[in-house]
C-alpha positions as a Markdown table, in Angstrom:
| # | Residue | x | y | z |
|---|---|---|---|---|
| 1 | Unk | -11.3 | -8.3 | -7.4 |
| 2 | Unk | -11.6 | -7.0 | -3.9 |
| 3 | Unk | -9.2 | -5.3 | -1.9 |
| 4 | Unk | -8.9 | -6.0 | 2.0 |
| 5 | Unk | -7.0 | -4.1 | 4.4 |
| 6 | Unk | -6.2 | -5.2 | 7.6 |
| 7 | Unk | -5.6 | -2.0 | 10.0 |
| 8 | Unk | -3.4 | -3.4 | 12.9 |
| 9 | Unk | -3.3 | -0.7 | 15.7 |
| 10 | Unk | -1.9 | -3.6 | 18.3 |
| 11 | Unk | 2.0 | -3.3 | 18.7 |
| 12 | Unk | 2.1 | -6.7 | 21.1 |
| 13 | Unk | 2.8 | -9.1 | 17.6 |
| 14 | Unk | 2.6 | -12.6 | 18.6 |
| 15 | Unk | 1.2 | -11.5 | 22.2 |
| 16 | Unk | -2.0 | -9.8 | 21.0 |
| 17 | Unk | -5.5 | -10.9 | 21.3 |
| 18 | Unk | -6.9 | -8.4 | 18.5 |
| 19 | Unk | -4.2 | -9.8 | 16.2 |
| 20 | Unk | -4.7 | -13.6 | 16.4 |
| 21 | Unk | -8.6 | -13.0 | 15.7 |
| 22 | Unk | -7.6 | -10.9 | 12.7 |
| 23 | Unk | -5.2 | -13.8 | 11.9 |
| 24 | Unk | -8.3 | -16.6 | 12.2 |
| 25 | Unk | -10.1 | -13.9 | 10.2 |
| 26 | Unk | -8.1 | -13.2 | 7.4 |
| 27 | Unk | -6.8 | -16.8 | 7.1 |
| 28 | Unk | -10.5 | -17.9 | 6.9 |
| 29 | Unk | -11.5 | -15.0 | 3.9 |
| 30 | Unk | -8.3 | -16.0 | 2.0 |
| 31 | Unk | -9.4 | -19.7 | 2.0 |
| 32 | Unk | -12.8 | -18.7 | 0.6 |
| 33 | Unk | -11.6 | -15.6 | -1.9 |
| 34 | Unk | -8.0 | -16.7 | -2.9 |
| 35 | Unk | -8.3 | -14.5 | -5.8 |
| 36 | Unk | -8.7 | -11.4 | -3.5 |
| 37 | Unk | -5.7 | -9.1 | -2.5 |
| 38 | Unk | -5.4 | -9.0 | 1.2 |
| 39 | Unk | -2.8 | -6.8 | 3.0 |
| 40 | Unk | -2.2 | -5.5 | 6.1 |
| 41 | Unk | -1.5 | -1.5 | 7.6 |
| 42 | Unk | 1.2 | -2.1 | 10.4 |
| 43 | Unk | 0.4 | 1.2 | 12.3 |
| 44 | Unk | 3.4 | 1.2 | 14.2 |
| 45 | Unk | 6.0 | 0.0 | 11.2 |
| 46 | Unk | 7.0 | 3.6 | 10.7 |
| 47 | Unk | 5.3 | 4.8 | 7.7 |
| 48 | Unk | 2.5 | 6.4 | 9.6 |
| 49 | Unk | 3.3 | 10.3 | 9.3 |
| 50 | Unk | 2.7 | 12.8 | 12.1 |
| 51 | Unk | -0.1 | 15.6 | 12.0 |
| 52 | Unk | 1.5 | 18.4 | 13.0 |
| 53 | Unk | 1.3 | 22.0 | 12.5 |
| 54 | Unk | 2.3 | 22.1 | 9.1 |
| 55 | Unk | -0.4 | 19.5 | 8.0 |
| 56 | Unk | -2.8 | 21.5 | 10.2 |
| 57 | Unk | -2.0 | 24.8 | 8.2 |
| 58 | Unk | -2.5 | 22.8 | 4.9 |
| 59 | Unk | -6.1 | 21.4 | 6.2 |
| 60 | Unk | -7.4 | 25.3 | 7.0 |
| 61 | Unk | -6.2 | 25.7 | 3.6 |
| 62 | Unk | -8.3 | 23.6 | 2.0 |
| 63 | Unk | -11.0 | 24.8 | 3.9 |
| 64 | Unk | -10.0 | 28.4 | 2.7 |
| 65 | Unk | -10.4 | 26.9 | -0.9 |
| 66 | Unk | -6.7 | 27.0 | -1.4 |
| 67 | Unk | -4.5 | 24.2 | -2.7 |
| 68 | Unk | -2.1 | 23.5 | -0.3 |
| 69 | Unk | 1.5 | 22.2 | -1.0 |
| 70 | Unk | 3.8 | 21.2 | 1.6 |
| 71 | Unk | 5.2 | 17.5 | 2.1 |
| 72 | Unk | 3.1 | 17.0 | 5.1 |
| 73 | Unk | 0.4 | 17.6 | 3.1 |
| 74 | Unk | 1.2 | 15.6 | 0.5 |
| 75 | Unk | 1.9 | 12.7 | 3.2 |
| 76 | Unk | -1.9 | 12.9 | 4.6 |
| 77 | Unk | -3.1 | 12.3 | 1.0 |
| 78 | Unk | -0.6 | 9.4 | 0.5 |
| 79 | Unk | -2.0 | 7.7 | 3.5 |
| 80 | Unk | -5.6 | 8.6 | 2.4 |
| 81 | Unk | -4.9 | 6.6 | -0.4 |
| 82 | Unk | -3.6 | 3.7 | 0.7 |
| 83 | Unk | -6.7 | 3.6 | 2.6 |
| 84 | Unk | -9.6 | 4.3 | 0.0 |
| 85 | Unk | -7.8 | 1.8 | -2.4 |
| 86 | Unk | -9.6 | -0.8 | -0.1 |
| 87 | Unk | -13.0 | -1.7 | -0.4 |
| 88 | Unk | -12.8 | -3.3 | 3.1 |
| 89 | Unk | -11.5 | -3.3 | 5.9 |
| 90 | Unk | -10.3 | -5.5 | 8.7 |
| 91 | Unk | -9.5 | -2.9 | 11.8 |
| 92 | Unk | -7.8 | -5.1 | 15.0 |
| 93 | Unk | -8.1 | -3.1 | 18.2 |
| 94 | Unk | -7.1 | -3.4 | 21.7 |
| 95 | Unk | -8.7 | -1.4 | 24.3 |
| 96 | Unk | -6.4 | 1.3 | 25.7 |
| 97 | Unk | -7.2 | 3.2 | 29.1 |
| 98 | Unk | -11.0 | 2.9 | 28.0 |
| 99 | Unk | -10.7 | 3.6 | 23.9 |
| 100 | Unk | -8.1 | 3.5 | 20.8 |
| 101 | Unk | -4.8 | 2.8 | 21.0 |
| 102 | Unk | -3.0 | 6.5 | 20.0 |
| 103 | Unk | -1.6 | 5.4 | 17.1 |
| 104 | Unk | -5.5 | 4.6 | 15.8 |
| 105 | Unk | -6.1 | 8.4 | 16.4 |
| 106 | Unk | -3.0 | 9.1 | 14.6 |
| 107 | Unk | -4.5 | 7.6 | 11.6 |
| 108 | Unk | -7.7 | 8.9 | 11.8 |
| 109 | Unk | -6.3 | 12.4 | 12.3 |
| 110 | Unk | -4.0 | 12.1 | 9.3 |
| 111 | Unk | -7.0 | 10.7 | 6.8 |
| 112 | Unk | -9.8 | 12.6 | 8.1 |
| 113 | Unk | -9.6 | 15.6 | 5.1 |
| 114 | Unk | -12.0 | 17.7 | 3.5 |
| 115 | Unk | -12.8 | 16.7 | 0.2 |
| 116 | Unk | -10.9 | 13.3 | 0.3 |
| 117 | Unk | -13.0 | 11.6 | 3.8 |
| 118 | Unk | -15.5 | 14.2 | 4.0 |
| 119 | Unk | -17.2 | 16.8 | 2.7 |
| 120 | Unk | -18.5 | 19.6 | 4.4 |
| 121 | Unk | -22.3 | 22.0 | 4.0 |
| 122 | Unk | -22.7 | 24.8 | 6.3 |
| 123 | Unk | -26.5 | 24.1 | 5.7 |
| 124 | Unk | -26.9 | 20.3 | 5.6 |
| 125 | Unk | -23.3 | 19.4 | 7.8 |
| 126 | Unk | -20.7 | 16.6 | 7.1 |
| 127 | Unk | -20.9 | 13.8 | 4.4 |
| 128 | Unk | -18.8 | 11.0 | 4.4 |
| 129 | Unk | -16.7 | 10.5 | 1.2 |
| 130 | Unk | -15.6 | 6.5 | 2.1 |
| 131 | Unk | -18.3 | 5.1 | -0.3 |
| 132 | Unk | -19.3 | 1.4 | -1.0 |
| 133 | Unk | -17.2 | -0.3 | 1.7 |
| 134 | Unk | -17.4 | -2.6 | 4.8 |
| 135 | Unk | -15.3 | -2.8 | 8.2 |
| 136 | Unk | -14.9 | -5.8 | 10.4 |
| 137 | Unk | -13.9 | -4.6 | 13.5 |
| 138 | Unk | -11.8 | -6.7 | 16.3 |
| 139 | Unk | -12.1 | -5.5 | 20.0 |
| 140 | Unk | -10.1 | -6.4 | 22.3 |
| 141 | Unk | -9.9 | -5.3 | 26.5 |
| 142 | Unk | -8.4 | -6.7 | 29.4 |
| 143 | Unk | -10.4 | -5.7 | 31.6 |
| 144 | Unk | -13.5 | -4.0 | 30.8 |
| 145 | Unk | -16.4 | -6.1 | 30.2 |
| 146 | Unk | -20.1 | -5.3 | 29.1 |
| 147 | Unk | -22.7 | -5.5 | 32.2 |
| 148 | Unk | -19.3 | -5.1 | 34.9 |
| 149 | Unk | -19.3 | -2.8 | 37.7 |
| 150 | Unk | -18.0 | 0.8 | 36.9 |
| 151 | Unk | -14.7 | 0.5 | 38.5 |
| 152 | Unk | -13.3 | -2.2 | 35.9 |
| 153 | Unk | -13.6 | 0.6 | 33.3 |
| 154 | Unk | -15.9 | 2.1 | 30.3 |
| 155 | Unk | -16.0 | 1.9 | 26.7 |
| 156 | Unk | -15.2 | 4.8 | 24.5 |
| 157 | Unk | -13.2 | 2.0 | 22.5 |
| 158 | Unk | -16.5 | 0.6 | 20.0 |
| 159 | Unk | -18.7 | 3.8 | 20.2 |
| 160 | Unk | -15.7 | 6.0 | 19.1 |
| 161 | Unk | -14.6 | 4.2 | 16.8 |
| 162 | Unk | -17.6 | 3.2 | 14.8 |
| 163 | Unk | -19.3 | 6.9 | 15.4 |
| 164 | Unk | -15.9 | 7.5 | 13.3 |
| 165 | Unk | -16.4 | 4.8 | 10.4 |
| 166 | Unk | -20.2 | 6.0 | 9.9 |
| 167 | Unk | -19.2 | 9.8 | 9.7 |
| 168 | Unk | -16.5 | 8.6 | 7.3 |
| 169 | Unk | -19.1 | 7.2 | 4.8 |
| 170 | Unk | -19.2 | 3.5 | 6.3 |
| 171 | Unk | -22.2 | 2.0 | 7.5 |
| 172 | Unk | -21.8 | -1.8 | 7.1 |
| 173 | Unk | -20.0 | -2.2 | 10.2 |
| 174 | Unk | -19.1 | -6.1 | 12.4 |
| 175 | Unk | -18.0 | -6.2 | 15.4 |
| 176 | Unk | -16.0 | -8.6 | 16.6 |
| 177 | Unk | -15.6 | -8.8 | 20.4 |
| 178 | Unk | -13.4 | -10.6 | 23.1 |
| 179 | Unk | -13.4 | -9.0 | 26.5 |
| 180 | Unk | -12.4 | -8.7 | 29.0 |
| 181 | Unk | -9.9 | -11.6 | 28.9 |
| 182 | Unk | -7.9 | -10.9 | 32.4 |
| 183 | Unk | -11.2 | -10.7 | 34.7 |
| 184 | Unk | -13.4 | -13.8 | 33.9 |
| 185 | Unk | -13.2 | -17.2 | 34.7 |
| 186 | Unk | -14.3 | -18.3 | 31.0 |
| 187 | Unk | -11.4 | -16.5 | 29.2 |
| 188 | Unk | -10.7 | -19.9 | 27.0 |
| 189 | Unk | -14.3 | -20.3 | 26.3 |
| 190 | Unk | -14.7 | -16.8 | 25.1 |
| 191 | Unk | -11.7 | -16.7 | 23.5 |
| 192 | Unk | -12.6 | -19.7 | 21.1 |
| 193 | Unk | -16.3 | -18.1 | 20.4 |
| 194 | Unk | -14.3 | -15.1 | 19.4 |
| 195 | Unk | -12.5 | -16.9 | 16.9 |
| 196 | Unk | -15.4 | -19.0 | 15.7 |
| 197 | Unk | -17.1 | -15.7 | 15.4 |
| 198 | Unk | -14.5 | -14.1 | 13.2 |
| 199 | Unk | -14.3 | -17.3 | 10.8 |
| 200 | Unk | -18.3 | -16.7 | 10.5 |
| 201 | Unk | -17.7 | -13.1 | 9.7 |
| 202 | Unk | -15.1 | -13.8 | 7.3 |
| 203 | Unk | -17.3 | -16.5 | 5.7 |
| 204 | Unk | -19.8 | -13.9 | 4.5 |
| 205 | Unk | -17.6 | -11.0 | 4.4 |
């Protein structure tokens, strides 16, 4: 049975874009694999720890080949886990000021740990550890569009973001796209392809 984890980085609930196409998404791959468990990473319900200096000391120790013991510590690998119990991921994100929401980084700085996301080779470099899975990705922006002028923004949302799934071991990557929605005279047209595109992706995923 497959596990699917939806990764919500969008704190607007019934307000947000990203999440309504993860909704059509997910609603669409339940339909097809009822069987399948399907749950969903709130990244702003509280649970998300912080990665602060004592979770900083315990990642230089690992790198020192010690064993590191302190509940921050202990709360990166819990988090890790809850994420590499999935075999694929659903990741809805809105643009903010030109990339992730903070709270994205937040996760991405909590997981990313040598020998649980990565290894590391001072010869051959990193490898990524997240074996055998698959993302869906939902962008989202306002304002920033592909092919517009300069000052209505730039994406470090998608390149970021996906430079980070592949270094973490995950190369079967979708994008799902719908933007900008505030700047463009077909808003309802593009927002309905969206949605037809995430039933599609869901349909295969």
């Amino acid at each position: 049975m497959s596990k699917v984890l939806h990764i919500s980085a969008s704190p607007r609930g019934e307000a947000s874009e990203s999440l309504a196409i993860a909704h059509t998404f997910l609603e669409t791959y339940q339909e097809i694999h009822p069987g399948h468990e399907v749950t969903t990473f709130d990244l702003w319900d509280g649970s998300l720890p912080a990665f602060g200096p004592d979770a900083a000391a315990a990642k230089m120790a690992v790198f020192a080949g010690q064993e590191p013991s302190s509940e921050a510590w202990a709360k990166a690998v819990a988090t890790f886990e809850r994420i590499n119990a999935a075999d694929k991921y659903v990741f809805s994100v809105p643009m903010w000021n030109a990339g992730i929401p903070y709270i994205l980084k937040q996760l991405i700085d909590v997981i990313s740990q040598p020998g649980m996301l990565f290894s590391f080779d001072p010869a051959a470099g990193y490898t990524g550890l997240l074996r055998g899975k698959k993302a869906a990705v939902i962008y989202t922006s306002a304002v920033y569009g592909e092919g517009l002028a300069p000052a209505f923004g730039a994406d470090f949302q998608q390149p970021y973001l996906e430079n980070w799934l592949q270094w973490a071991g995950i190369h079967d990557i979708t994008p799902i796209q719908f933007r900008p929605n505030l700047v463009t005279a077909t808003a309802d047209t593009d927002r309905k392809l969206a949605h037809e595109q995430a039933r599609e992706v869901a349909r295969k995923f």
